[in-house]
N, C-alpha and C positions, 0 to 999 in steps of 0.2 A: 678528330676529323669532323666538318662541317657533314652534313648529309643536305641533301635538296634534290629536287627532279627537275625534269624537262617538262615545260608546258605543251600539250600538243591540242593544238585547237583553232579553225582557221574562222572563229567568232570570239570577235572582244570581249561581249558579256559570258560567254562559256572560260573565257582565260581567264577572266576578271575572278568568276567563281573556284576557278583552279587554286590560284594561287592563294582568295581568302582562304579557303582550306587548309592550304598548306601552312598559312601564317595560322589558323589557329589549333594547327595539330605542333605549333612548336619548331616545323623545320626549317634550316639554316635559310635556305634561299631556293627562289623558282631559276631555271633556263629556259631562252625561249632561242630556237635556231632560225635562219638567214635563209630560206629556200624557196618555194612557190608559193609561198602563201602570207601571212601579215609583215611586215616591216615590225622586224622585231625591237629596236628602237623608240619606231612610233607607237606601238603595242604597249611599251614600257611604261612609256610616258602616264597612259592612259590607266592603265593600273595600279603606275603606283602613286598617283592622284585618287585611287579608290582603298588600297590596302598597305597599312602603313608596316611598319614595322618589318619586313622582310626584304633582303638582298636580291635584286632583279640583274639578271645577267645574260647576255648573249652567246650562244656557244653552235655558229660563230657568224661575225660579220664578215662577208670576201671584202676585201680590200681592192681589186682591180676596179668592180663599176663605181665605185667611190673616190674622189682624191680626199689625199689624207687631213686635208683642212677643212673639208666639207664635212667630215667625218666627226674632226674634233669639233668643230663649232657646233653639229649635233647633239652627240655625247654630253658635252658642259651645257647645253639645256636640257637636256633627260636630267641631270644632275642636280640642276634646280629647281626642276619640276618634281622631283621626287623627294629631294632630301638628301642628298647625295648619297644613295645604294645601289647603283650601277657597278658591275663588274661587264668594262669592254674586253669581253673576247670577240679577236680577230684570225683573219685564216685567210689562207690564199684561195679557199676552193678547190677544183681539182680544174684538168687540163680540158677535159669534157664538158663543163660547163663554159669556162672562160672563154676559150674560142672556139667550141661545138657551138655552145651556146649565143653570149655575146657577139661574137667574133673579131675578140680581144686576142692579142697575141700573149702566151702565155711563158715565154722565153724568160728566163736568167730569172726562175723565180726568188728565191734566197738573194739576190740582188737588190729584185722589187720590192721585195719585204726591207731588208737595210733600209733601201733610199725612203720607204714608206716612212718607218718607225723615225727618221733622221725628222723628219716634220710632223710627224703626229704625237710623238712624244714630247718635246717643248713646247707644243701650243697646248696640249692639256696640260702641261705646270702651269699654265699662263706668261712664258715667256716670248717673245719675237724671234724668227726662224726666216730666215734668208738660205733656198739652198738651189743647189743646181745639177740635179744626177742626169745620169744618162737615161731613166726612164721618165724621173719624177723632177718638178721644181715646185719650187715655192718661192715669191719674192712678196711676202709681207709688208706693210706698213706700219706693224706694231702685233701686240698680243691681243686676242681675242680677251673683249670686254662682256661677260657672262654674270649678273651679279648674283652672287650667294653660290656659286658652283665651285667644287674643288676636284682637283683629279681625278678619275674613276679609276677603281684598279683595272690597270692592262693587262689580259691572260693573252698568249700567241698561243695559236692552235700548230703544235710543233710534236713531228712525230721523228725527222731526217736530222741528222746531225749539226747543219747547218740553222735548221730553226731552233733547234735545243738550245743550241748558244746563244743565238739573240734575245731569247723569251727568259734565257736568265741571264746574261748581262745586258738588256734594256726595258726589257717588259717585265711585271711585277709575276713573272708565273704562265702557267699552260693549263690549258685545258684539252683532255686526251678524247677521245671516241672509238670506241672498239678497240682498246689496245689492253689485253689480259692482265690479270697481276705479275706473272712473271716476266713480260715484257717491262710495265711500269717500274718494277726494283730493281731489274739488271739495267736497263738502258735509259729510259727516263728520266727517272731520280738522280742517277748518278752522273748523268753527262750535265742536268738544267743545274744541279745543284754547284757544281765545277764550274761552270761556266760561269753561276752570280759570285760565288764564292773569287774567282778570277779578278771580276769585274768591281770588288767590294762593294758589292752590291746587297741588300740581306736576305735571308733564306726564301725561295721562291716558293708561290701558291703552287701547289698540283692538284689540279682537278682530273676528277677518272669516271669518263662517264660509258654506261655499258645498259643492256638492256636488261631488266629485272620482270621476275613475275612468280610472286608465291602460289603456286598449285601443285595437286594431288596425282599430277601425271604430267611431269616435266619431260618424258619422248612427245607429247602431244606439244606442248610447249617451246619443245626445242627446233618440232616441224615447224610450228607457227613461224618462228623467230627466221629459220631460214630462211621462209616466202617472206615476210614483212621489213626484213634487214637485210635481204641479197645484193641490192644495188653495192654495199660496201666491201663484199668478198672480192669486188671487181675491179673497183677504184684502186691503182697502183699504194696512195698512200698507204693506206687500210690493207693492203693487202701484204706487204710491204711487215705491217704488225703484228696480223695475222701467222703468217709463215712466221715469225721470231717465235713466235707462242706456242707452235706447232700444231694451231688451230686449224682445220679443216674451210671452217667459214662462222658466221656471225653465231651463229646455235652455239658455238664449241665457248665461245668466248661471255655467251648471254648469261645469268643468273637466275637458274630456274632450280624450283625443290620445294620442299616444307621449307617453314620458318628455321628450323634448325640449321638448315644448309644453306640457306638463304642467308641467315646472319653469320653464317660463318664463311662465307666467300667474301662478305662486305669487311670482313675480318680482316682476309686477305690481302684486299686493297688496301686498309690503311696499315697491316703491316710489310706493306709495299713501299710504303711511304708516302702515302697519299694525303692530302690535306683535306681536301672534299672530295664527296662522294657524289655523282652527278646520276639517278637512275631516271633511265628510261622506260616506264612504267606500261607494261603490255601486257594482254590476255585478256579473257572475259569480265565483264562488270564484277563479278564479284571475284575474280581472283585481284585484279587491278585493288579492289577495294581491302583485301588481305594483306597485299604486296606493302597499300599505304601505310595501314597501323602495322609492320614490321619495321619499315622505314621509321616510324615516329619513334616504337619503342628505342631503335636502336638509335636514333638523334639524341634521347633523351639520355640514354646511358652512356655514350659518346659525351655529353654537357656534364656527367654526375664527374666523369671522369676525371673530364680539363678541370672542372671547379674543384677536385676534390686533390 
């Protein structure tokens, strides 16, 4: 299993220093999310023109304020702007956002996602795409001309039955947020994995990302995690995974402990079946700072592994 964190930081040069770190403590790949603050795309760009060697990934882009050709002809320039280490994860968002927010209508989403993926997926192979949905069109003139760019891997942010199947028979993989390990092994795994398996498509990425923090008083820890991760207890999707887990709310589902308990919950996920490990690195300066050299040890012994 890959391990990597989530960037959180709504300054270039502080992400830029983020993710040097993380490349030179060894781990897989940074994530950077889609929400009120930097364009995680252009953020992308920008770093990994600074830091080489490390997988840059989004978790997640919405799809609604975006058409899906704008999207791609993005993406295949982060691609060669970078060296091509992009992992495009995409998501619908939630209901709340798209037309609380926007004031995008948020109807037949598993529809929108279809029609989406039907044109964002052949223009990043570099193929031409002619289409006509009842949300979405595309009427092309040819394949987007990108030079030096290849595919990025597609994660679908898929927690509902319906996006399990597209994310594994059309997108290379998912990327999860707040969803336990026993929700990941019974439900997750086994529907994305069927469904590429279906599609003969080949074994799907899963990515499991959740909030982590090595300290010495994980009730203190677990309060934090409630006030700083609440918004997701609410949110139907997340909530949705929450209830499957028989989690209370985000605390119940976070990874907080000594190191011992710590790497053995991260345990749990990839004997979930997890591909990567996506943490959300919270609590104080120095627990944050514990939490990281846990994550690297157990990167490292995760590589002795695959290599071995």
């Amino acid at each position: 299993m890959r391990i990597g964190t989530m960037v959180s930081s709504n300054s270039i040069d502080d992400a830029i220093k983020q993710v040097a770190d993380l490349k030179r403590r060894g781990l897989s790949s940074a994530w950077l999310a889609q929400i009120f603050g930097l364009d995680a795309l252009t953020a992308i760009t920008v770093i990994g023109r600074e830091v080489p060697g490390i997988e840059l990934g989004t978790a997640v882009v919405p799809t609604y304020p975006r058409h899906p050709q704008a999207l791609a002809m993005q993406a295949l320039t982060v691609q060669a702007a970078i060296g091509n280490r992009l992992a495009l994860g995409i998501g619908l968002s939630h209901q709340l956002v798209i037309e609380g927010m926007y004031g995008m209508s948020f109807d037949k989403p598993a529809r929108h996602m279809r029609e989406y993926l039907s044109i964002l997926k052949p223009l990043l192979n570099g193929e031409n795409v002619a289409f006509d949905g009842e949300g979405l069109t595309w009427r092309g003139m040819g394949p987007l001309d990108i030079a030096g760019a290849e595919p990025p891997t597609l994660l679908l942010a898929a927690l509902a039955p319906r996006m399990l199947e597209l994310a594994g028979a059309v997108a290379d993989g998912t990327v999860t947020w707040m969803t336990g390990p026993g929700t990941v092994g019974d439900h997750i795994v086994p529907s994305i994995t069927k469904a590429a398996e279906s599609a003969g498509r080949p074994a799907p990425r899963i990515g499991v990302g959740l909030p982590v923090s090595v300290t010495a008083n994980p009730d203190a820890a677990r309060e934090q995690a409630s006030n700083v991760f609440a918004i997701y207890g609410q949110l139907p999707s997340y909530r949705a995974m929450l209830d499957r887990e028989g989690a209370a709310g985000p605390a119940d589902v976070a990874i907080v402990g000594d190191e011992g308990t710590v790497v053995k919950e991260i345990q749990r996920v990839m004997d979930a079946g997890a591909t990567d490990f996506v943490a959300a690195v919270f609590g104080s300066a120095e627990e944050q700072a514990r939490t990281l050299d846990v994550l690297t040890e157990n990167s490292y012994a995760a590589k002795r592994a695959t290599s071995g």
